[in-house]
C-alpha positions in Angstrom: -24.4 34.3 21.8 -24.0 32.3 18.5 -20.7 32.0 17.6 -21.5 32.9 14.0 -23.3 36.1 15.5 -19.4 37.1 15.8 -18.8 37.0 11.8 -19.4 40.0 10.0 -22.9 39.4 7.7 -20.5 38.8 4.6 -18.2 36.4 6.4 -21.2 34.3 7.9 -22.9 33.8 4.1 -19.4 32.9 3.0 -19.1 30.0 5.7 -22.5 29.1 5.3 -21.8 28.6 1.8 -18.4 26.3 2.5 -19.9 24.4 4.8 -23.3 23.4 2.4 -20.7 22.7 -0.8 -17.9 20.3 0.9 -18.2 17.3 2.4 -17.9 16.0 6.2 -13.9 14.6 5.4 -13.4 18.4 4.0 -15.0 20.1 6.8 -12.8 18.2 9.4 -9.4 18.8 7.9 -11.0 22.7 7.6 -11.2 22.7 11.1 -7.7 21.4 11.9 -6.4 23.7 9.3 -8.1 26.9 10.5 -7.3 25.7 14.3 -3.3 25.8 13.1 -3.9 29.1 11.5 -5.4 30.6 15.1 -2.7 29.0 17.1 0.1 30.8 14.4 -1.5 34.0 15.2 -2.1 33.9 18.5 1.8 33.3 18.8 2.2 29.8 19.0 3.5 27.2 16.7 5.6 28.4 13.7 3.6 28.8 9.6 3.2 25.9 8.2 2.1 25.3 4.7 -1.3 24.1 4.2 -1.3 20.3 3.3 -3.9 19.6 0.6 -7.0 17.2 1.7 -6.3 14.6 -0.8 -2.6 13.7 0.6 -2.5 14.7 4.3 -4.9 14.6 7.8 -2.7 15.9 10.6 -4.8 17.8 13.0 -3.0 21.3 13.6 -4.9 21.6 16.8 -3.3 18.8 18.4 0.2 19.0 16.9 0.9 15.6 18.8 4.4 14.0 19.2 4.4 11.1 17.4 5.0 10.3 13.7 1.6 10.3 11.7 0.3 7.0 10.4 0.1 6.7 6.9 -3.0 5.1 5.3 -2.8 4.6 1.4 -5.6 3.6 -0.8 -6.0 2.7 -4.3 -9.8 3.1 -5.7 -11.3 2.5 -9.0 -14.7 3.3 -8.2 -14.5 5.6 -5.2 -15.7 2.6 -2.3 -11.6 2.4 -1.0 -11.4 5.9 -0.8 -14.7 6.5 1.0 -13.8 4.0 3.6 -10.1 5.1 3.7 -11.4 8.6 4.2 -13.5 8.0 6.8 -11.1 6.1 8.8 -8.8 8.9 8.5 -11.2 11.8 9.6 -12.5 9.4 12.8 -8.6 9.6 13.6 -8.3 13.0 13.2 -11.3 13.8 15.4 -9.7 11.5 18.4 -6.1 13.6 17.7 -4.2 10.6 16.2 -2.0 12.0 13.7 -2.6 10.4 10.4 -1.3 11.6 6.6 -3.7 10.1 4.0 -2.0 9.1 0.4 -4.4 8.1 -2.9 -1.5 5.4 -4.5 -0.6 7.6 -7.3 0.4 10.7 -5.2 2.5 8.6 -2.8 6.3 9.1 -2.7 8.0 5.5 -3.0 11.4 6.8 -2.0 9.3 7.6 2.0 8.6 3.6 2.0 12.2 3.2 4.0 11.4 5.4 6.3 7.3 4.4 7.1 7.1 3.0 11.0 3.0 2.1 10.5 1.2 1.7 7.3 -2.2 1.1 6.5 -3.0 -0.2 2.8 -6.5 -0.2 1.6 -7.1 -1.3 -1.7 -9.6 -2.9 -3.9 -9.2 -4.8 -6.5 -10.2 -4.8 -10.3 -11.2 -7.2 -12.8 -9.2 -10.6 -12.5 -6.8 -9.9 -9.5 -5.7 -6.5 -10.8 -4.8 -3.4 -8.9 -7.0 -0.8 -9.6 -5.7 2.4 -12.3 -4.7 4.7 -9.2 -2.6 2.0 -8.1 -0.5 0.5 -10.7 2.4 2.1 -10.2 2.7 2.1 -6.2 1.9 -1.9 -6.9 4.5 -2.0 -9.4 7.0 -0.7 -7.2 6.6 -2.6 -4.1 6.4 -5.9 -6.1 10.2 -4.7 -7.9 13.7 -5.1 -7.0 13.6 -1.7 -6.5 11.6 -2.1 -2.7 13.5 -1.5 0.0 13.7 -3.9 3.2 11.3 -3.0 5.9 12.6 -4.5 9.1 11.2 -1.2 11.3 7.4 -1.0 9.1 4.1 -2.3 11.1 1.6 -2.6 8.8 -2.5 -3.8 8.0 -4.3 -4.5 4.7 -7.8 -4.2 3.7 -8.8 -5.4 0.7 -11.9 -4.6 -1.0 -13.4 -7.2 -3.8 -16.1 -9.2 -4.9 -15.9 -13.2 -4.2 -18.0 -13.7 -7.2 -14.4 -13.8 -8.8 -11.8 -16.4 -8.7 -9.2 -14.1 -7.0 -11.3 -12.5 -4.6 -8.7 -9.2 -3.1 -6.3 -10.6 -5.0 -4.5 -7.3 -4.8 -4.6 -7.0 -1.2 -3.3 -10.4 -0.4 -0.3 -9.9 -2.9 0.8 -6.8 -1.2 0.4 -8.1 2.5 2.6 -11.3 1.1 5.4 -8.7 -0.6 5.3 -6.4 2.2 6.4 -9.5 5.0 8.6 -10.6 2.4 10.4 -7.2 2.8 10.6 -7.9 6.4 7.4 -5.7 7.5 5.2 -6.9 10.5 1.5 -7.3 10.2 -0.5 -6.3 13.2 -3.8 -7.1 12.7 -5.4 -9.8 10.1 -6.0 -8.4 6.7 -9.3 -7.3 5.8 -10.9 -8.9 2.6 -14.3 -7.0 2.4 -17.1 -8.5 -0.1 -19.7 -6.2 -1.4 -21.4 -5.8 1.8 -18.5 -3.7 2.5 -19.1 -2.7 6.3 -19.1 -5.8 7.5 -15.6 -6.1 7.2 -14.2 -2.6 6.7 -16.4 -1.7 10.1 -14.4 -4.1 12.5 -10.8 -3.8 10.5 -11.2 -0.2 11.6 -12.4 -0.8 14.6 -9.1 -3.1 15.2 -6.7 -0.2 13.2 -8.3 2.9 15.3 -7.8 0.6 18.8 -3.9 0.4 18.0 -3.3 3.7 16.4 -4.8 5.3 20.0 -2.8 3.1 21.9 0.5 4.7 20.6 -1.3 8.3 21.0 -1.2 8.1 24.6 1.6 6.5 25.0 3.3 9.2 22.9 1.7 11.9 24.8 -0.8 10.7 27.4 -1.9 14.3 28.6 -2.1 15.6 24.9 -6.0 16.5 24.5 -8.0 14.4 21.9 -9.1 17.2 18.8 -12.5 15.3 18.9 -15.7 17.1 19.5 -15.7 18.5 16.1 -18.8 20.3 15.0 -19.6 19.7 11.2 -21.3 22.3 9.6 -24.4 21.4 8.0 -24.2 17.9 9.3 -28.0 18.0 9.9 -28.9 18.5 6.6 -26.6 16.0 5.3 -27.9 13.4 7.8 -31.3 13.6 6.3 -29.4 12.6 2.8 -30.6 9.6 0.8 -27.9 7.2 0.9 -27.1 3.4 0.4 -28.4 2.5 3.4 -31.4 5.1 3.4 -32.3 5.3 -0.4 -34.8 7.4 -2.2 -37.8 5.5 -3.6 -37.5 6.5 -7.7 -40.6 6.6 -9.8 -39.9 5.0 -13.0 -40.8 7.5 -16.1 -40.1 5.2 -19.0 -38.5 2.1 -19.9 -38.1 1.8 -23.3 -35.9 -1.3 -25.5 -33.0 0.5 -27.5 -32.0 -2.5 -29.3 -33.8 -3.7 -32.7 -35.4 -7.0 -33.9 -32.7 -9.0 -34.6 -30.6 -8.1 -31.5 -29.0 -10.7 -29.5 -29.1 -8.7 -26.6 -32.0 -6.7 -24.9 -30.7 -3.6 -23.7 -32.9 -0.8 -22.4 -33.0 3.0 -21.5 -34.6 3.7 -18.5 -35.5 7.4 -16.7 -36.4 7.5 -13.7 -37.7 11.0 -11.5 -35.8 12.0 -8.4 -38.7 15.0 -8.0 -38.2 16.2 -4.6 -35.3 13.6 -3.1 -32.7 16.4 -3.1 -30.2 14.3 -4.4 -27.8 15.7 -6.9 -24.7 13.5 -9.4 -22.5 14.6 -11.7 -21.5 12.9 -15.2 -19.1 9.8 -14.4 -21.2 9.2 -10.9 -23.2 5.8 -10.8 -26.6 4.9 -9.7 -27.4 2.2 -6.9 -30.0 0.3 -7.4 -31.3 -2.5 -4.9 -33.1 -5.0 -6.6 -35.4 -7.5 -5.3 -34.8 -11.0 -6.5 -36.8 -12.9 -9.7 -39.7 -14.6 -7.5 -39.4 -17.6 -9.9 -36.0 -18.5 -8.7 -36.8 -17.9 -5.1 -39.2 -20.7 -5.2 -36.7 -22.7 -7.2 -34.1 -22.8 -4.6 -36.4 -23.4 -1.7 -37.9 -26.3 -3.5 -35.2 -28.2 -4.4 -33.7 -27.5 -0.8 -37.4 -28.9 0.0 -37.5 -26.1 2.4 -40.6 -24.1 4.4 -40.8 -20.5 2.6 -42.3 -19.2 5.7 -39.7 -20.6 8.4 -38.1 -17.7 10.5 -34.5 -17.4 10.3 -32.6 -15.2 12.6 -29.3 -13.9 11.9 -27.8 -11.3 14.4 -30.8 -9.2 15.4 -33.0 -9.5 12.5 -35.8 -12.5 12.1 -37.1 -13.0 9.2 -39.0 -15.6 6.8 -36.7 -17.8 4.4 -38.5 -16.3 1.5 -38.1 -12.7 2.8 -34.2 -13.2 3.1 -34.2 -14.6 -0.2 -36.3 -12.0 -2.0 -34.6 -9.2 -0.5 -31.3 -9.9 1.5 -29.3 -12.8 -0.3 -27.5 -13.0 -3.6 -28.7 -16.3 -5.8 -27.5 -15.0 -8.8 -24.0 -14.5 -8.4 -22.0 -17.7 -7.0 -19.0 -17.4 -4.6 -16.1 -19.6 -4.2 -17.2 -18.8 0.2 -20.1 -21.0 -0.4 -19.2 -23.0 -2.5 -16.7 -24.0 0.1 -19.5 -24.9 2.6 -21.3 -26.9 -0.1 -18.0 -28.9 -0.4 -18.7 -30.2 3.2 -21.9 -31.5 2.4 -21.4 -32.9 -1.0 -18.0 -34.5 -1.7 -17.9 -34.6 -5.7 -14.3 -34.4 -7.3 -15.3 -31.4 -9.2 -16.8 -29.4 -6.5 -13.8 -31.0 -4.3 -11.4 -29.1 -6.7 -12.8 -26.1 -7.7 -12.3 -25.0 -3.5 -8.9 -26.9 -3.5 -5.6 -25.3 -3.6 -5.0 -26.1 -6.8 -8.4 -25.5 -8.4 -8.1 -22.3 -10.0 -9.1 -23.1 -13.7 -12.5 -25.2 -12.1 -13.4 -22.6 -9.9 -13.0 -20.3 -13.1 -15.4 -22.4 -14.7 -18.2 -23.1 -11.9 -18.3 -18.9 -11.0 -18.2 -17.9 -14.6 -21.4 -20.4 -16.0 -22.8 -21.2 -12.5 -25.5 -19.6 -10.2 -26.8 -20.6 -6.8 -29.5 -22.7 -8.0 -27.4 -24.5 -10.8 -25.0 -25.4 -8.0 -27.7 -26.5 -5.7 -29.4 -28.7 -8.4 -25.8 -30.3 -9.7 -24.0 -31.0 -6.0 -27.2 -32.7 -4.0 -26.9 -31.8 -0.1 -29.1 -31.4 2.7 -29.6 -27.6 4.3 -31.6 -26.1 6.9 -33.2 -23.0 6.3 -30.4 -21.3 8.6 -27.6 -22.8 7.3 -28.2 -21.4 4.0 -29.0 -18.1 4.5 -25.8 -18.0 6.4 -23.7 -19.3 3.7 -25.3 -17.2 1.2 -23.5 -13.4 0.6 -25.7 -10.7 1.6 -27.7 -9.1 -1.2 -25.5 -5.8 -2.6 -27.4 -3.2 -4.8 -25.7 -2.7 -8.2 -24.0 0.0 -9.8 -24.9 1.5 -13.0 -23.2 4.6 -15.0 -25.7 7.3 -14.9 -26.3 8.2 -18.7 -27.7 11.8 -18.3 -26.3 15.1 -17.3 -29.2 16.9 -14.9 -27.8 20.0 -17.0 -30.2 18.4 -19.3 -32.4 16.3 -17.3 -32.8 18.4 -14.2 -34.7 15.8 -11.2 -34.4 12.8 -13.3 -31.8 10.6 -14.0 -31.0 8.3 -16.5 -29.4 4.7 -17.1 -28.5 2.3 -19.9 -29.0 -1.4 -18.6 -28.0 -4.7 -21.0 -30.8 -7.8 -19.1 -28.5 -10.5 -18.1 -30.6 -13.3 -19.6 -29.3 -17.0 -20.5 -30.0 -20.6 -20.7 -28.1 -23.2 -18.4 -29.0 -26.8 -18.9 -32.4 -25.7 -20.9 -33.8 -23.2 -18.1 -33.5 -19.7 -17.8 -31.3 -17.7 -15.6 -30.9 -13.9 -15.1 -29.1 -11.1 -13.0 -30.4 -9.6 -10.6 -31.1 -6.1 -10.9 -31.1 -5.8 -14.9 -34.2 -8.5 -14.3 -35.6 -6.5 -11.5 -35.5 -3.6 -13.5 -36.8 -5.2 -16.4 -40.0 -6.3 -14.5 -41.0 -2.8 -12.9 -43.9 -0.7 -15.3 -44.1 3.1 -15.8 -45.1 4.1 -11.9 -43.7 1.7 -10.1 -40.9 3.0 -7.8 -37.1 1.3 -6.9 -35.0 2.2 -4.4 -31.9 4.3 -5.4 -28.8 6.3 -4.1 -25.9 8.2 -5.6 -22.5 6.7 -5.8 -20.0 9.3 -6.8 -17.4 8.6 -9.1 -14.5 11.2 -8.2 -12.2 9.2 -11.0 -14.4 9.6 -13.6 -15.2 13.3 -14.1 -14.8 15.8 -16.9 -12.2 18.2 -17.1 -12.9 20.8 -15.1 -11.3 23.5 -18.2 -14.5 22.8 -20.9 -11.9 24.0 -23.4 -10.1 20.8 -23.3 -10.8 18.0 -25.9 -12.1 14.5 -24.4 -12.1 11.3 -26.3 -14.6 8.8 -25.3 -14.5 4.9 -25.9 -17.7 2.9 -24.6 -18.6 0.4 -26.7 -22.0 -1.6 -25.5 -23.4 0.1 -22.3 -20.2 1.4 -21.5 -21.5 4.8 -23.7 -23.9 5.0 -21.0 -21.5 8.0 -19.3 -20.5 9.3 -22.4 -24.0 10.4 -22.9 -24.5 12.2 -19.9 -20.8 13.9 -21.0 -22.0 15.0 -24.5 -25.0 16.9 -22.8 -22.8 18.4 -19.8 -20.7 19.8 -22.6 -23.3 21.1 -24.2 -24.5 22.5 -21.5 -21.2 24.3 -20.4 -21.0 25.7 -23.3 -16.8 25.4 -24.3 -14.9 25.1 -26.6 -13.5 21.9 -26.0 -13.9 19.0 -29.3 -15.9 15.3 -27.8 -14.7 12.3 -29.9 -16.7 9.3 -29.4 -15.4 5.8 -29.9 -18.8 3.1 -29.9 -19.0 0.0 -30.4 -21.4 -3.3 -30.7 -22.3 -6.3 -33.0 -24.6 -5.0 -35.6 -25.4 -1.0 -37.2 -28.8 -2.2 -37.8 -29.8 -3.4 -34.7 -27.2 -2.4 -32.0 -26.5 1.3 -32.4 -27.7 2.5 -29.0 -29.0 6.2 -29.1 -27.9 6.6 -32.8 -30.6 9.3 -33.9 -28.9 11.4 -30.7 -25.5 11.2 -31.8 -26.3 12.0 -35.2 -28.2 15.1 -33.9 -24.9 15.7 -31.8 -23.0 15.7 -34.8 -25.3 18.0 -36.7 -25.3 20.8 -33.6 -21.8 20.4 -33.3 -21.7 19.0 -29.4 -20.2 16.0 -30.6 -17.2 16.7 -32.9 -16.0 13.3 -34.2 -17.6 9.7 -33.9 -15.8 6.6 -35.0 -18.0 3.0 -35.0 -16.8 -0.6 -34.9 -19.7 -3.2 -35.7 -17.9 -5.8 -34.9 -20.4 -8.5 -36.9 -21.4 -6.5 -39.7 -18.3 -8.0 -42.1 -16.7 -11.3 -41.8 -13.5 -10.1 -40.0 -14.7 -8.6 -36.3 -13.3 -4.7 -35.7 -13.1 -3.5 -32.1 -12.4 0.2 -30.9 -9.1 -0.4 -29.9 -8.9 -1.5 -34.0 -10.3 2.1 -34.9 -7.9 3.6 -32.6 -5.3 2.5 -34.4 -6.5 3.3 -37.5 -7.0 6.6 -36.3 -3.5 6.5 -34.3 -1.7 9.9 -35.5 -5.0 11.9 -34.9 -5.5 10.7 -31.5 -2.1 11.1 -30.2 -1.7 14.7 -31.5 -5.4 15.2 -29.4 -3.7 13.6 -26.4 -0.3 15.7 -27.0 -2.7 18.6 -27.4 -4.4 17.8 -23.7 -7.3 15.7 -24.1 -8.6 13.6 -21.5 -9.3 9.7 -22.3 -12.2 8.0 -20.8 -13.0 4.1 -21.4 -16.1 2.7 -20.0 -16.8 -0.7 -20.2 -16.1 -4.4 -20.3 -12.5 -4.7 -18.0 -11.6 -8.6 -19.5 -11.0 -7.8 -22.5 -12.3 -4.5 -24.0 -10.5 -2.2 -21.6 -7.0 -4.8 -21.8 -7.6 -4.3 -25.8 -7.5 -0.6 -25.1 -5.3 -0.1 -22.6 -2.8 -2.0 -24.8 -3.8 -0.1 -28.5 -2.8 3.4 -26.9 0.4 2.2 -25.7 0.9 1.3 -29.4 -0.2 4.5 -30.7 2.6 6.0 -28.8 5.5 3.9 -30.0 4.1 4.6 -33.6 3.8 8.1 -33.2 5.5 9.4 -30.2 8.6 7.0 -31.2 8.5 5.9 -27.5 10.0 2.1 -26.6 7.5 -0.1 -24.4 8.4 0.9 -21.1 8.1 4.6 -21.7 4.6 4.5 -23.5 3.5 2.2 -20.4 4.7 5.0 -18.2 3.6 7.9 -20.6 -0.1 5.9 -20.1 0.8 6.2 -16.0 1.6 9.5 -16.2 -1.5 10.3 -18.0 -3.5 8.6 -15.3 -2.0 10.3 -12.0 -2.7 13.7 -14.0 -6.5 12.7 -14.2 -6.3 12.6 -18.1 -6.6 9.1 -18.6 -9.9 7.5 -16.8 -11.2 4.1 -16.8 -14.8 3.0 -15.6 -14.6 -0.7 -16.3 -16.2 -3.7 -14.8 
C-alpha cells in the first residue's frame, strides 16, 4: 500500500502541495520535525518547541547525545548559504546533530560555550564581510571576545581571486579565532568562483570529523539517513548551474544614447517551456563563451597548437576548446600570476606576488588581463601548463530586471559591455561581450540564482526606497512591476543615477509612465556630469534627509544595488548621516540603527 494511500484525500493534496513549494533543505528539517512530533505522541521524548529552519538542524528522530555542531554563515548573495545549507542537511540525514546560524541571528554571548564551530563566509568587495555578517565579525574582532581554549573550529571562505584580498574575511576570522586560543582542525577552505571545487572536499574533510564524534558519542545510535524527499524527481530534472536551460534571445536593444560613454543594453530573453521560475531581487547566470579574437591572441603569443589535447582530471580536450569555453582570460588572478612569477623574474611581477606587494598587485588585477600579462612578462608555457594555471571559466551573475508578474516565460536583464583600450588594443569582459555578440534567435545558456537577501517586503503595504544608479536599477525595475502587480498600498521611491539626462537615463519613458500611473510614487535623479560640480545619490539623499528618515521610521525597506567601491560605501555612509541629523543619534548608534535595520531584512544591499 502507498503510504500516502493512508492520508485522508484532503491531507494527501495538502502534502503534495508542501512538498512541490519548499525546497530539499526544508523538506529534511520537516521530516526531523514531524519524526519528533510522532515520537511525543507515541509517548516518548518530552514537547519540544519547534526550532525555525533558518537557525537550527537537529534531527528529532535521532535525539543523539552529543552537543550539536554549529555551522555559521554570512552570505551576500545567497552562494555561502546554499553550501552552508547543504552541508547541514547531509549531516542531518547521517544523524550528526548540527544547529545552523545565518551571522546576524547568532547569539555572541553562546561563543564561550561553543566546543566545534564551523564558519562559512564569503567575502565582499575589498576584504569586507558581507552585510549579514558585520556585526558577528565585529564582535569577534573586539575586546569584547571571549578566550576559546575548549573551541575546535574550520573556515571556509568563499571569494573571487580576481581581487587583491581574495577571502580576506575568512582568513581574518581563522587568525582572530586562534588568537582567542581556538584549535583549527582542518585547513581553511578559500573557494574561487568554481565554488565546488573547494567547498566539495572542505565538506568532505568537515562531514568525516563531525561522524567520527557521532559514534563515538553513541556508536549504536541509528543514522536518521534514508530520507525520502518529496518531489525530488521533479526537482532533479530542474535547470540548474550545472544543467542550464538554453534561452532564446528575444531582443537586444542599446538603452544608452549617442553621446554615451558607455554602451549599456536591455536584453529579453524567453524561458518558454524551461519551467524555471525567479523572483524580483534573484539573478540570472549566464555562461558565456569567450571573444574568439582573444583566444587566438593568447595562443599566439604563447606560440601554441590550438588543436593540442590537454587533459585535466578526466576531461581531454583541445587548447582552443578550454579556452573558448572552460578558462577565464579576462579576469587576472594573483594564483597565476604567482606561477608566471616562476617563469619570468621581473621586479614588478616579483612584487606584485610578494608579501609586501599589495598596492602592485592592486594595480596589475585592476588594469590587467590574461593576455596583457602574457604579452608584458615573456615566458615559455606548454599547452598544459597553462590551462592549469588558468581559473576555471565561472558564468556571471546579472540582477534580473523584470518581474514574470509582468513578463510571464521571459526574463529580463540590464548589462553595461565592458569594453576598453590597454596599450592601443581592445579588451572586454566576458559575458557582457558574449552577450553583446549573440542576434535575435540565437540561444545562451542560463539558470536561476536566487537572491533570498534581496526580496520585497512580503506586507505590499510597506513603503521601499530604491537606490541603483547605472545598472544597479536593473532590480528596481522588476520591483516597480511586482508592485504593480500586487496591487498594495505601499509608496516605491527611486533613487537613479548616471553621467548625463540626455544620454544616460536608462528606461526613462517607463519611469515617467510609472509616475503617471502612480506605481512609482517618488523619483529623485543625480546626473552626475550634467553641471560642473558631480552629484551622486547618496548627495540627494541628503538633500532629501528628513523625508527619507520619517519613510524609514515609518517602515520602509532600503535596497541599494550597485557599484560596492564606492557607490554603496557613499551610501552606506549618507544614511548614517541622515540619522544623526534627524534621528539625533551619535555615530555609533546610527551604525547600529543601520545593523539593526539589516538583521530585520529592511535594509538590503546587492552590490558588486
Amino acid at each position: 500500500m502507498h503510504a500516502l494511500s493512508r492520508l485522508s484525500e484532503s491531507n494527501r493534496g495538502l502534502i503534495q502541495q508542501i512538498a512541490e513549494e519548499l525546497d530539499p533543505f526544508s523538506l529534511n528539517w520537516l521530516s526531523g520535525y514531524l519524526a519528533g512530533v510522532a515520537q511525543v505522541r507515541n509517548g516518548g521524548a518530552q514537547a519540544q518547541a519547534a526550532p525555525s529552519p533558518e537557525l537550527s538542524l537537529v534531527p528529532a528522530a535521532s535525539a543523539p547525545s552529543q552537543k550539536p555542531a554549529t555551522i555559521v554563515f554570512g552570505s551576500q548573495t545567497g552562494n555561502a548559504q546554499h553550501v552552508a545549507e547543504a552541508f547541514a542537511q547531509r549531516c542531518e540525514a547521517a544523524g550528526i546533530p548540527v544547529r545552523l546560524l545565518r551571522a546576524d541571528r547568532y547569539p555572541t554571548r553562546e561563543l564561550k560555550d561553543e566546543r566545534l564551530l564551523y564558519v562559512i563566509m564569503s567575502t565582499q568587495g575589498e576584504g569586507d564581510p558581507p552585510d549579514d555578517s558585520i556585526a558577528f565579525f565585529e564582535f569577534l574582532s573586539g575586546a569584547r571576545a571571549p578566550k576559546l581554549p575548549k573551541l575546535k573550529y574550520g573556515v571556509l571562505g568563499l571569494g573571487d581571486s580576481s581581487y587583491p584580498l581574495f577571502c580576506g574575511i575568512a582568513e581574518k576570522i581563522d587568525q582572530r579565532l586562534q588568537a582567542l586560543g581556538a584549535e583549527r582542525i582542518q585547513e581553511t577552505g578559500l573557494a574561487d568562483l568554481d565554488i565546488a571545487t573547494v567547498a566539495g572536499p572542505w565538506q568532505d574533510k568537515a562531514f568525516a570529523l563531525l561522524e567520527q564524534d557521532r559514534q563515538a558519542a553513541a556508536p549504536a545510535a541509528a543514522p536518521g539517513g534514508n530520507v525520502t524527499v518529496l518531489g525530488a524527481q521533479s526537482r532533479a530534472n530542474a535547470y540548474t548551474r550545472e544543467k542550464p536551460f538554453l534561452a532564446t534571445v528575444l531582443q537586444s536593444q542599446p538603452i544608452t544614447g549617442r553621446g554615451s560613454s558607455r554602451d549599456i543594453r536591455h536584453y529579453e530573453l524567453s524561458l518558454e517551456g524551461s519551467g524555471l521560475k525567479y523572483q524580483p531581487g534573484d539573478a540570472l547566470g549566464v555562461w558565456p563563451t569567450q571573444n574568439e579574437n582573444l583566444v587566438q591572441a593568447v595562443i599566439q603569443t604563447l606560440k601554441l597548437d590550438p588543436q593540442e589535447q590537454v587533459a585535466i582530471q578526466d576531461n581531454s580536450r583541445s587548447l582552443q576548446d578550454w579556452l573558448r569555453h572552460y578558462r577565464e582570460l579576462t579576469q587576472l588572478t594573483k594564483p597565476f600570476l604567482a606561477e608566471l612569477a616562476k617563469r619570468n623574474h621581473d621586479p614588478v611581477l616579483q612584487a606584485a606576488v610578494g608579501p609586501e606587494g599589495l598596492p602592485t598587485l592592486q594595480e596589475l588585477l585592476g588594469t590587467h588581463q590574461v593576455l596583457d600579462v602574457l604579452q608584458r612578462f615573456p615566458a615559455a608555457w606548454s599547452a598544459a601548463e597553462l590551462v592549469a594555471a588558468l581559473r576555471p571559466l565561472a558564468p556571471r551573475m546579472y540582477s534580473i530586471a523584470s518581474s514574470q508578474s509582468e513578463v510571464d516565460e521571459e526574463v529580463h536583464l540590464t548589462v553595461a559591455k565592458v569594453q576598453y583600450q590597454f596599450n592601443e588594443q581592445d579588451r572586454w569582459g566576458v559575458a557582457s561581450d558574449y552577450l553583446a555578440r549573440l542576434a535575435e534567435g540565437d540561444t545562451v545558456p542560463v539558470f536561476i540564482d536566487p537572491n533570498t537577501r534581496f526580496r520585497l517586503p512580503e506586507d505590499p503595504g510597506r513603503d521601499v526606497i530604491m537606490i541603483g544608479p547605472g545598472t544597479g536599477v536593473a532590480p528596481f525595475r522588476a520591483f516597480v512591476q511586482e508592485r504593480a502587480a500586487q496591487g498594495g498600498e505601499g509608496r516605491n521611491w527611486l533613487f537613479f543615477g548616471n553621467p548625463h539626462f540626455h544620454s544616460d537615463f536608462l528606461y526613462q519613458t517607463e519611469w515617467q509612465r510609472a509616475l503617471q500611473d502612480g506605481q512609482l510614487h517618488q523619483l529623485d535623479l543625480a546626473f552626475s556630469r550634467d553641471q560642473q560640480e558631480k552629484i551622486y545619490v547618496q548627495h540627494r539623499l541628503l538633500e532629501k534627509a528628513a523625508e527619507v528618515y520619517a519613510w524609514i521610521q515609518g517602515g520602509a525597506h532600503i535596497y541599494v544595488c550597485g557599484d560596492a567601491a564606492r557607490m554603496a560605501k557613499d551610501v552606506h555612509q549618507a544614511l548614517q548621516d541622515i540619522a544623526r541629523q534627524q534621528g539625533g543619534l551619535d555615530a555609533e548608534q546610527a551604525r547600529a540603527w543601520l545593523e539593526e535595520l539589516s538583521a530585520q531584512g529592511r535594509y538590503a544591499r546587492d552590490v558588486y
